[in-house]
C-alpha positions as a Markdown table, in Angstrom:
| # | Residue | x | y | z |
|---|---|---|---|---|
| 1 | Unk | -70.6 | -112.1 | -6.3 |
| 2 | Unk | -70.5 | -115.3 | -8.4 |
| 3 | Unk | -71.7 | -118.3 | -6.4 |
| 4 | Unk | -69.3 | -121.4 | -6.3 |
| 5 | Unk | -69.2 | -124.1 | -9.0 |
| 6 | Unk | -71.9 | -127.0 | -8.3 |
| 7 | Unk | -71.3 | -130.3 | -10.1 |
| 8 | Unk | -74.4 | -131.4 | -12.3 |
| 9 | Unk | -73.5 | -134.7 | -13.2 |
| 10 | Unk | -70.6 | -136.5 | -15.3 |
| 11 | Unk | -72.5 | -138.7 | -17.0 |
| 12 | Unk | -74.1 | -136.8 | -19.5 |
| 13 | Unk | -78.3 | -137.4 | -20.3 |
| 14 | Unk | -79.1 | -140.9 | -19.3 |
| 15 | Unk | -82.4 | -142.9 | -18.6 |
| 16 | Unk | -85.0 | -143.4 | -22.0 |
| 17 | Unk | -87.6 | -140.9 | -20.3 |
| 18 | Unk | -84.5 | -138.2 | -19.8 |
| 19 | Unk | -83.3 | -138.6 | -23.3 |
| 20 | Unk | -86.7 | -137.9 | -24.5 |
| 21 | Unk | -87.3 | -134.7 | -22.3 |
| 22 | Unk | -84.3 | -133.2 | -23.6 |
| 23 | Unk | -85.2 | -134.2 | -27.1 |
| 24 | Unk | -88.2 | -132.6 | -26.9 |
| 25 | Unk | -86.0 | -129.6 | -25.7 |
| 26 | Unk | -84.0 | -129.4 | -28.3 |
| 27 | Unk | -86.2 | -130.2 | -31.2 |
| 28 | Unk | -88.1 | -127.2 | -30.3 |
| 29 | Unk | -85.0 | -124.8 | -30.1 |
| 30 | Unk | -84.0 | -126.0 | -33.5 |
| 31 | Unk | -87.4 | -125.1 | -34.7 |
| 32 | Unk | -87.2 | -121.8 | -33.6 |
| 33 | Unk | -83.5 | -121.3 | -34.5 |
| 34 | Unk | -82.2 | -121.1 | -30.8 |
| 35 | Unk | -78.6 | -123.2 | -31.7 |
| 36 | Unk | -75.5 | -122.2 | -32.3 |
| 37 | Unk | -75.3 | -123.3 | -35.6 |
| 38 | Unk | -74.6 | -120.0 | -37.1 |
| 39 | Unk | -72.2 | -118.9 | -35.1 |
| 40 | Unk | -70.1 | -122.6 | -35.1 |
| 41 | Unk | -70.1 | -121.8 | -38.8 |
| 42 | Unk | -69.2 | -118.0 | -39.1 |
| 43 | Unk | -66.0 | -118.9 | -37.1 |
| 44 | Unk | -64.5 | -121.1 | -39.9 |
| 45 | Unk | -65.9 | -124.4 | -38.8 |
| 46 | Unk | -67.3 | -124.9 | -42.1 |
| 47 | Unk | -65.5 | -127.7 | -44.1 |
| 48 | Unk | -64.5 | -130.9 | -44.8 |
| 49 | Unk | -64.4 | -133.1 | -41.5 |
| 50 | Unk | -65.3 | -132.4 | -38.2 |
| 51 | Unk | -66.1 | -133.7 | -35.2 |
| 52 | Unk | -69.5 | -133.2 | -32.7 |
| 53 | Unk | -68.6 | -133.9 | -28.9 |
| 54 | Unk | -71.7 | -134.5 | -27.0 |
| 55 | Unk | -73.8 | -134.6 | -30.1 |
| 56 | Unk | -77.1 | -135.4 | -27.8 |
| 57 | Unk | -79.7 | -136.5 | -30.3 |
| 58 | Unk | -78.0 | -134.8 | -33.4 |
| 59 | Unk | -79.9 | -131.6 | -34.0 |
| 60 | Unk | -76.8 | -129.5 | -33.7 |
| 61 | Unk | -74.2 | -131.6 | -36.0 |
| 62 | Unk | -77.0 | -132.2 | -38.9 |
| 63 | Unk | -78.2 | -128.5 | -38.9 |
| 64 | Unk | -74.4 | -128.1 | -39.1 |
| 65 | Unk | -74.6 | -130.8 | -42.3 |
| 66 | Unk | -77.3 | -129.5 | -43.9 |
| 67 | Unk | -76.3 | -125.5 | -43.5 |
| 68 | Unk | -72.3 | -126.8 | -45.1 |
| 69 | Unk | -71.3 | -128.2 | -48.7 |
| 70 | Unk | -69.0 | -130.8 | -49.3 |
| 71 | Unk | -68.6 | -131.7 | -45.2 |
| 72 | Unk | -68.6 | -134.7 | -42.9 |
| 73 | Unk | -69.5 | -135.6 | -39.8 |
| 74 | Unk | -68.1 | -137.9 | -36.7 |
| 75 | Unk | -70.3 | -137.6 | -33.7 |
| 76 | Unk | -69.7 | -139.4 | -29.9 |
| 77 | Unk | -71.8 | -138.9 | -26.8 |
| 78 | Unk | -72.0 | -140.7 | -23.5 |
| 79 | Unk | -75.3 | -141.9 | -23.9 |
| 80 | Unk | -76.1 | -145.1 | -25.7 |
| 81 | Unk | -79.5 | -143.4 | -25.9 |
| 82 | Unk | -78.7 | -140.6 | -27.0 |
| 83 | Unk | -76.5 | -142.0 | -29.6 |
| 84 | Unk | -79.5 | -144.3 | -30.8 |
| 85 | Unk | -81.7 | -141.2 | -30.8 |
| 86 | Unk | -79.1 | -139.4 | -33.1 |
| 87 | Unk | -78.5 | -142.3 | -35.9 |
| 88 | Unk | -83.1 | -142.0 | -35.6 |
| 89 | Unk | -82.6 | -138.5 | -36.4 |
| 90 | Unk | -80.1 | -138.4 | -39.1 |
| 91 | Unk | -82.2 | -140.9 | -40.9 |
| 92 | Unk | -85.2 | -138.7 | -40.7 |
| 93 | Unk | -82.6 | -136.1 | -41.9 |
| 94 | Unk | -81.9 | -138.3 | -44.7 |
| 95 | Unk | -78.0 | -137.5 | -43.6 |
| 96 | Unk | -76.7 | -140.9 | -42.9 |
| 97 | Unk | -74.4 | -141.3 | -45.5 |
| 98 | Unk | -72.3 | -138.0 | -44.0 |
| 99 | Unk | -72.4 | -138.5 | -40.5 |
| 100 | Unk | -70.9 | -141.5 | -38.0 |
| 101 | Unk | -71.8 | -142.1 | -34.5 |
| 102 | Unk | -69.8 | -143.7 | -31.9 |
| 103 | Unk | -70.5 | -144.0 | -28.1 |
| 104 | Unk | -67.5 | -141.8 | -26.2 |
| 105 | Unk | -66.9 | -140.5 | -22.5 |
| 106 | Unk | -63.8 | -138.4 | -24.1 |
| 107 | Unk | -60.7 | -139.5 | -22.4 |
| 108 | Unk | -59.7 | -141.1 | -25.0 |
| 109 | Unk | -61.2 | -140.3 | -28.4 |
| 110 | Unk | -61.2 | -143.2 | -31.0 |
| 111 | Unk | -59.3 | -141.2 | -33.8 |
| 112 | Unk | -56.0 | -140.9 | -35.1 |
| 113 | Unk | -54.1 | -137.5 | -34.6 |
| 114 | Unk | -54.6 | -134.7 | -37.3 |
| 115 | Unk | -57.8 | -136.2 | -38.2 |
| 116 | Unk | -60.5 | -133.6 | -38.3 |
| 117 | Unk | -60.2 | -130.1 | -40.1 |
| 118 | Unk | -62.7 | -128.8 | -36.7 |
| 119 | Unk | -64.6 | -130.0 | -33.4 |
| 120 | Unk | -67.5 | -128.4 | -32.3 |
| 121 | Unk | -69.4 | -128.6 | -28.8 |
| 122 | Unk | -72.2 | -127.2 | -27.2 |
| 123 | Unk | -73.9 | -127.2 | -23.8 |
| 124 | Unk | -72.2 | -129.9 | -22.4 |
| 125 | Unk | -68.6 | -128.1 | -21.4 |
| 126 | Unk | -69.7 | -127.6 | -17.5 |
| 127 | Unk | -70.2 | -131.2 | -17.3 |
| 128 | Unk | -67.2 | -132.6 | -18.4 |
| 129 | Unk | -65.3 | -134.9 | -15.9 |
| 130 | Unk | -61.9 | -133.8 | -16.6 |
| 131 | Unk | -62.1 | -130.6 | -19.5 |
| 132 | Unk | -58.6 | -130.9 | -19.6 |
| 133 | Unk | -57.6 | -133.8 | -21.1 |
| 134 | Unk | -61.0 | -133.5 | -23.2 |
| 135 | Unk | -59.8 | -130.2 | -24.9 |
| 136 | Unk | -56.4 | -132.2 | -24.9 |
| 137 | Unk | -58.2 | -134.7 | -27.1 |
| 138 | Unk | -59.4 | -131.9 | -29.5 |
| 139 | Unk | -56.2 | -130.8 | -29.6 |
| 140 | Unk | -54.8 | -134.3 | -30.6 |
| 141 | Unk | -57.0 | -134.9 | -33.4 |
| 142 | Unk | -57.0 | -131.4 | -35.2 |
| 143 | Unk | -55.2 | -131.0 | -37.9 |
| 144 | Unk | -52.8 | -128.2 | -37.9 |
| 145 | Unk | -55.0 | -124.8 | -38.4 |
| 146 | Unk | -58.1 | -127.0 | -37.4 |
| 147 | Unk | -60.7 | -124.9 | -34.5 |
| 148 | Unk | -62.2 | -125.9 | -31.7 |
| 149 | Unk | -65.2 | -124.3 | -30.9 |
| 150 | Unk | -66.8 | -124.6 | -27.3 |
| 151 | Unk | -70.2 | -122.8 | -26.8 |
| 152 | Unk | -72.0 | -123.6 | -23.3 |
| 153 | Unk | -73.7 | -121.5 | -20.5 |
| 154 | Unk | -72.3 | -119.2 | -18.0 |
| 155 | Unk | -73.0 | -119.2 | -14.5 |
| 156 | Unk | -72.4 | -115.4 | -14.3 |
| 157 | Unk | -75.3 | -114.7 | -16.9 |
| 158 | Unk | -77.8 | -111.5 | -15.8 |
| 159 | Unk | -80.4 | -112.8 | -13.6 |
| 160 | Unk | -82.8 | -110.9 | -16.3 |
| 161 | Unk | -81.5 | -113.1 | -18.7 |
| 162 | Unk | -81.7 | -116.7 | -16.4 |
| 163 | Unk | -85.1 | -115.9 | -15.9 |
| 164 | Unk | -86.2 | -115.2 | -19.0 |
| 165 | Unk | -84.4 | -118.5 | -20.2 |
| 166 | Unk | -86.1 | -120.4 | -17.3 |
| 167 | Unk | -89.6 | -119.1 | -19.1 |
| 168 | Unk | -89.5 | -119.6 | -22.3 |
| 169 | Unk | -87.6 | -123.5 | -21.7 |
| 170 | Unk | -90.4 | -126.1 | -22.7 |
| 171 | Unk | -91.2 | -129.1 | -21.8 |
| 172 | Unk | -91.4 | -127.8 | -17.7 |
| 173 | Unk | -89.9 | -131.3 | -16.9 |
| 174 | Unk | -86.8 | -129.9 | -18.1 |
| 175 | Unk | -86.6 | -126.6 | -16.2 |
| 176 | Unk | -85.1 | -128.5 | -13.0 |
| 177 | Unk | -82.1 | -129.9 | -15.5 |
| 178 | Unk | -81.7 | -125.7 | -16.7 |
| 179 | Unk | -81.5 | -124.6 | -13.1 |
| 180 | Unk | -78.6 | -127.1 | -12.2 |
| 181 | Unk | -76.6 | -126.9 | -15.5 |
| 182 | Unk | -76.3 | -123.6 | -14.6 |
| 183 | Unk | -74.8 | -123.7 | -11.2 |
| 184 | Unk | -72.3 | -126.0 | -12.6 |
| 185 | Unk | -71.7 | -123.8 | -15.6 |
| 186 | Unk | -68.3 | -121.9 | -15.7 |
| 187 | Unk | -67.6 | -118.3 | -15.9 |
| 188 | Unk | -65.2 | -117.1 | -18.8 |
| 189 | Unk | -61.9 | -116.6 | -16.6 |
| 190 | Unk | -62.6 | -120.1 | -14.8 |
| 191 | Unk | -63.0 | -121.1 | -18.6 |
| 192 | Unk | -59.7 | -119.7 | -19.8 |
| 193 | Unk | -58.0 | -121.3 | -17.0 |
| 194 | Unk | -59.0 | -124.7 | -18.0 |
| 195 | Unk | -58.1 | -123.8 | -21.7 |
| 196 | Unk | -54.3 | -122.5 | -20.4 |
| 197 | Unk | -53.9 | -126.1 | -19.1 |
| 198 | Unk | -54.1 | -127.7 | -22.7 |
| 199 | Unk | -51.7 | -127.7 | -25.2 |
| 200 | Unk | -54.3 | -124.6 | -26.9 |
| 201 | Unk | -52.2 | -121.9 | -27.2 |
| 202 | Unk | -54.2 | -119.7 | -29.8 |
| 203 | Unk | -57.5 | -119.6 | -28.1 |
| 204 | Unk | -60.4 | -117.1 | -27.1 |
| 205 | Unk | -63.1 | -116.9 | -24.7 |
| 206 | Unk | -65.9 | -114.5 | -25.1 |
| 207 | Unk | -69.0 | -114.0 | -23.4 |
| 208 | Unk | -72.4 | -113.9 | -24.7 |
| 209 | Unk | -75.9 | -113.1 | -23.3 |
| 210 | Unk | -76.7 | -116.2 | -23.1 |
| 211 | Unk | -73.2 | -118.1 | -21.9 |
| 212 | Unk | -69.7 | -118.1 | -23.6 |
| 213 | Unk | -68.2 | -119.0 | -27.3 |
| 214 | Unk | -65.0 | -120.2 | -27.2 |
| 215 | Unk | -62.5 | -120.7 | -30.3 |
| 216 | Unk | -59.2 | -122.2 | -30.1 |
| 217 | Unk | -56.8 | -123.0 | -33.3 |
| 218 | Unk | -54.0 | -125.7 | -33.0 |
Protein backbone atom coordinates (compact mmCIF):
# COMPACT_ATOMS: atom_id res chain seq x y z
CA UNK A 1 0.00 0.00 0.00
CA UNK A 2 1.14 3.49 -1.08
CA UNK A 3 1.51 5.82 1.99
CA UNK A 4 -0.41 9.19 1.83
CA UNK A 5 1.00 12.41 0.18
CA UNK A 6 3.39 14.51 2.68
CA UNK A 7 3.94 18.08 1.71
CA UNK A 8 7.73 19.03 1.38
CA UNK A 9 7.67 22.54 1.06
CA UNK A 10 6.14 25.27 -1.49
CA UNK A 11 8.83 27.33 -1.59
CA UNK A 12 11.25 25.63 -3.65
CA UNK A 13 15.32 25.57 -2.38
CA UNK A 14 15.89 28.62 -0.33
CA UNK A 15 18.72 29.73 2.21
CA UNK A 16 22.56 30.33 0.45
CA UNK A 17 23.90 27.14 2.41
CA UNK A 18 20.71 25.10 0.79
CA UNK A 19 21.21 26.34 -2.67
CA UNK A 20 24.79 25.25 -2.47
CA UNK A 21 23.98 21.66 -1.17
CA UNK A 22 21.81 20.97 -3.86
CA UNK A 23 24.28 22.53 -6.30
CA UNK A 24 26.67 20.31 -5.33
CA UNK A 25 23.95 17.64 -6.00
CA UNK A 26 23.36 18.34 -9.13
CA UNK A 27 26.59 19.21 -10.53
CA UNK A 28 27.60 15.79 -9.73
CA UNK A 29 24.62 14.10 -11.49
CA UNK A 30 25.35 16.13 -14.56
CA UNK A 31 28.85 14.80 -14.35
CA UNK A 32 27.84 11.44 -14.35
CA UNK A 33 24.95 11.83 -16.87
CA UNK A 34 22.08 11.25 -14.24
CA UNK A 35 19.53 14.12 -15.92
CA UNK A 36 16.87 13.91 -18.00
CA UNK A 37 18.27 15.59 -20.68
CA UNK A 38 18.06 12.91 -23.17
CA UNK A 39 14.96 11.84 -22.63
CA UNK A 40 13.45 15.82 -22.62
CA UNK A 41 15.02 15.80 -26.04
CA UNK A 42 13.95 12.42 -27.61
CA UNK A 43 10.32 13.44 -26.99
CA UNK A 44 10.39 16.46 -29.45
CA UNK A 45 11.50 19.13 -27.12
CA UNK A 46 14.28 19.93 -29.27
CA UNK A 47 13.82 23.40 -31.03
CA UNK A 48 13.54 26.76 -31.17
CA UNK A 49 12.16 28.27 -27.82
CA UNK A 50 11.40 26.75 -24.67
CA UNK A 51 10.89 27.29 -21.38
CA UNK A 52 12.72 25.66 -17.98
CA UNK A 53 10.29 25.78 -14.89
CA UNK A 54 12.25 25.39 -11.75
CA UNK A 55 15.54 25.67 -13.54
CA UNK A 56 17.49 25.36 -10.00
CA UNK A 57 21.03 26.40 -10.73
CA UNK A 58 20.76 25.74 -14.61
CA UNK A 59 22.39 22.33 -15.22
CA UNK A 60 19.39 20.86 -16.80
CA UNK A 61 18.23 23.87 -19.35
CA UNK A 62 22.09 24.45 -20.48
CA UNK A 63 22.84 20.68 -20.94
CA UNK A 64 19.56 21.03 -22.87
CA UNK A 65 21.40 24.29 -24.83
CA UNK A 66 24.40 22.83 -25.46
CA UNK A 67 22.95 19.09 -26.60
CA UNK A 68 20.19 21.41 -29.30
CA UNK A 69 21.09 23.69 -32.47
CA UNK A 70 19.51 26.74 -33.22
CA UNK A 71 17.39 26.91 -29.62
CA UNK A 72 16.66 29.27 -26.88
CA UNK A 73 16.11 29.40 -23.57
CA UNK A 74 13.71 31.29 -20.85
CA UNK A 75 14.31 29.95 -17.39
CA UNK A 76 12.18 31.07 -13.87
CA UNK A 77 12.66 29.55 -10.36
CA UNK A 78 11.53 30.57 -6.96
CA UNK A 79 14.67 31.16 -5.61
CA UNK A 80 16.44 34.43 -6.00
CA UNK A 81 19.52 32.18 -5.23
CA UNK A 82 19.01 29.87 -7.28
CA UNK A 83 18.37 32.14 -10.03
CA UNK A 84 21.78 34.01 -9.30
CA UNK A 85 23.42 30.64 -9.13
CA UNK A 86 21.98 29.81 -12.70
CA UNK A 87 22.98 33.33 -14.61
CA UNK A 88 26.88 32.07 -12.56
CA UNK A 89 26.56 28.98 -14.36
CA UNK A 90 25.50 29.91 -17.81
CA UNK A 91 28.38 32.27 -17.85
CA UNK A 92 30.74 29.45 -17.03
CA UNK A 93 28.74 27.71 -19.81
CA UNK A 94 29.58 30.54 -21.92
CA UNK A 95 25.60 30.25 -22.82
CA UNK A 96 24.43 33.69 -21.82
CA UNK A 97 23.51 34.98 -24.97
CA UNK A 98 20.76 31.93 -25.40
CA UNK A 99 19.31 31.75 -22.21
CA UNK A 100 17.12 34.44 -19.84
CA UNK A 101 16.41 34.14 -16.24
CA UNK A 102 13.53 35.60 -14.41
CA UNK A 103 12.52 34.91 -10.69
CA UNK A 104 8.78 33.11 -10.92
CA UNK A 105 6.53 31.25 -8.23
CA UNK A 106 4.27 30.08 -11.46
CA UNK A 107 0.78 31.47 -10.98
CA UNK A 108 1.29 33.71 -13.25
CA UNK A 109 4.06 33.32 -15.84
CA UNK A 110 5.51 36.56 -17.28
CA UNK A 111 4.84 35.60 -21.10
CA UNK A 112 2.48 36.23 -23.61
CA UNK A 113 0.28 33.20 -24.88
CA UNK A 114 1.65 30.95 -27.75
CA UNK A 115 5.10 31.97 -26.83
CA UNK A 116 7.25 28.91 -26.46
CA UNK A 117 7.53 25.93 -29.14
CA UNK A 118 8.07 23.56 -25.40
CA UNK A 119 8.43 23.67 -21.49
CA UNK A 120 10.35 21.41 -19.67
CA UNK A 121 10.47 20.55 -15.77
CA UNK A 122 12.12 18.29 -13.64
CA UNK A 123 12.13 17.34 -9.98
CA UNK A 124 10.17 20.01 -8.74
CA UNK A 125 6.39 18.69 -9.81
CA UNK A 126 5.55 17.28 -6.09
CA UNK A 127 6.26 20.65 -4.78
CA UNK A 128 4.20 22.74 -6.56
CA UNK A 129 1.62 24.82 -4.66
CA UNK A 130 -1.25 24.61 -6.91
CA UNK A 131 0.04 22.07 -10.22
CA UNK A 132 -3.02 23.05 -11.68
CA UNK A 133 -2.99 26.33 -12.61
CA UNK A 134 0.97 25.75 -13.17
CA UNK A 135 0.36 23.16 -15.92
CA UNK A 136 -2.47 25.70 -16.88
CA UNK A 137 0.28 28.22 -17.39
CA UNK A 138 2.18 25.75 -19.78
CA UNK A 139 -0.71 25.35 -21.45
CA UNK A 140 -1.15 29.23 -21.96
CA UNK A 141 2.14 29.85 -23.33
CA UNK A 142 2.56 26.90 -25.82
CA UNK A 143 2.18 27.32 -28.98
CA UNK A 144 -0.21 25.18 -30.72
CA UNK A 145 1.69 21.55 -31.11
CA UNK A 146 4.14 22.88 -28.45
CA UNK A 147 4.95 19.78 -25.38
CA UNK A 148 5.11 19.94 -22.00
CA UNK A 149 7.34 17.61 -20.51
CA UNK A 150 7.12 16.93 -16.65
CA UNK A 151 9.79 14.39 -15.23
CA UNK A 152 9.89 14.10 -11.27
CA UNK A 153 9.95 11.20 -8.68
CA UNK A 154 7.39 8.80 -7.63
CA UNK A 155 6.48 8.01 -4.33
CA UNK A 156 5.45 4.42 -5.43
CA UNK A 157 9.12 3.67 -6.67
CA UNK A 158 10.57 -0.11 -5.44
CA UNK A 159 12.05 0.21 -2.09
CA UNK A 160 15.19 -1.59 -3.97
CA UNK A 161 15.36 1.31 -6.03
CA UNK A 162 14.72 4.23 -3.02
CA UNK A 163 17.50 2.68 -1.35
CA UNK A 164 19.81 2.44 -3.82
CA UNK A 165 19.06 6.25 -4.72
CA UNK A 166 19.41 7.10 -0.97
CA UNK A 167 23.25 5.50 -1.42
CA UNK A 168 24.62 6.71 -4.12
CA UNK A 169 23.02 10.65 -3.43
CA UNK A 170 26.13 12.83 -2.41
CA UNK A 171 26.80 15.41 -0.52
CA UNK A 172 24.93 13.34 2.77
CA UNK A 173 23.54 16.84 3.78
CA UNK A 174 21.26 16.27 1.12
CA UNK A 175 19.87 12.75 1.77
CA UNK A 176 17.35 14.22 4.46
CA UNK A 177 15.84 16.66 1.39
CA UNK A 178 15.76 12.95 -0.91
CA UNK A 179 13.82 11.26 1.82
CA UNK A 180 11.10 14.08 2.09
CA UNK A 181 10.77 14.85 -1.67
CA UNK A 182 9.78 11.63 -1.89
CA UNK A 183 6.90 11.33 0.44
CA UNK A 184 5.58 14.27 -1.20
CA UNK A 185 6.14 12.85 -4.57
CA UNK A 186 2.99 11.78 -6.60
CA UNK A 187 2.13 8.43 -8.04
CA UNK A 188 1.25 8.35 -11.84
CA UNK A 189 -2.71 8.08 -11.45
CA UNK A 190 -2.60 10.92 -8.61
CA UNK A 191 -0.43 12.54 -11.50
CA UNK A 192 -2.92 12.06 -14.34
CA UNK A 193 -5.59 13.41 -12.20
CA UNK A 194 -3.99 16.69 -11.78
CA UNK A 195 -3.21 16.71 -15.56
CA UNK A 196 -7.24 15.99 -16.38
CA UNK A 197 -7.84 19.19 -14.46
CA UNK A 198 -5.94 21.40 -17.08
CA UNK A 199 -6.95 22.40 -20.23
CA UNK A 200 -4.17 19.28 -21.50
CA UNK A 201 -6.11 17.12 -23.32
CA UNK A 202 -3.34 15.16 -25.31
CA UNK A 203 -1.18 14.01 -22.52
CA UNK A 204 0.74 10.85 -21.10
CA UNK A 205 2.04 9.68 -17.93
CA UNK A 206 4.44 6.99 -17.78
CA UNK A 207 6.39 5.51 -15.07
CA UNK A 208 10.06 4.97 -14.85
CA UNK A 209 12.44 3.30 -12.34
CA UNK A 210 13.30 6.08 -11.02
CA UNK A 211 9.88 8.31 -10.99
CA UNK A 212 7.43 9.32 -13.94
CA UNK A 213 7.88 11.19 -17.47
CA UNK A 214 5.06 12.99 -18.46
CA UNK A 215 4.34 14.52 -22.04
CA UNK A 216 1.47 16.58 -22.88
CA UNK A 217 0.80 18.46 -26.47
CA UNK A 218 -1.53 21.54 -26.61
Amino acid sequence: MVKPRVVETTDGIQGEYNVQIFDAMARRMRDKGWTEVGSIIKSGLDHDLALEYGCGPGYIGLEWLMKTQNTKLKAVDISPEMIKLAQKNAAEYGLQSRVEYALNDGKNIPFPENTFDAVFTTSSFHEWQDPIVILSEFFRILKPGGKAFVSDLRRDMSPIIKWFIYAVTKPKEIRPGLLTSLAAAYTVTEAEEIFKKTPFRNFSAQPNPFGLNIIAVK
